[in-house]
Steps between C-alpha positions, in 0.01 A plus 500: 500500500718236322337159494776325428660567790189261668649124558398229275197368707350777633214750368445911666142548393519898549149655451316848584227518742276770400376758635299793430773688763868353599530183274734248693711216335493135613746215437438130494786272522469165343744161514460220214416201696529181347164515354337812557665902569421573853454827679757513747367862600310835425601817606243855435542814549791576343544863348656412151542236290890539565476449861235219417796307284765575781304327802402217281855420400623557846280262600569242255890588629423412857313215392765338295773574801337329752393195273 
């Protein structure tokens, strides 16, 4: 996970959920607004913290495309 490769203006907020049993990963993607970050979106149950990163930068790809 290389956060450099995240575009100025955006934050992945990549955290565990644990669990006694199967742990799962979540992502939150969040936009600088003009005076407060907002949470575009929130995606759980992710099984790694490398598939966590991927979805929230392809989201933040998307995003930026159709913008």
């Amino acid at each position: 996970m290389n956060v450099d490769h995240i575009p100025k203006g955006w934050w992945l907020n990549v955290t565990l959920m644990a669990r006694k049993e199967n742990p799962l990963w979540i992502v939150g993607v969040i936009r600088e607004g003009k005076g407060s970050w907002i949470t575009e979106t929130v995606k759980g149950d992710l099984d790694s913290y490398q598939e966590a990163y991927a979805w929230g930068m392809s989201f933040i790809v998307e995003y930026n495309t159709i913008k």
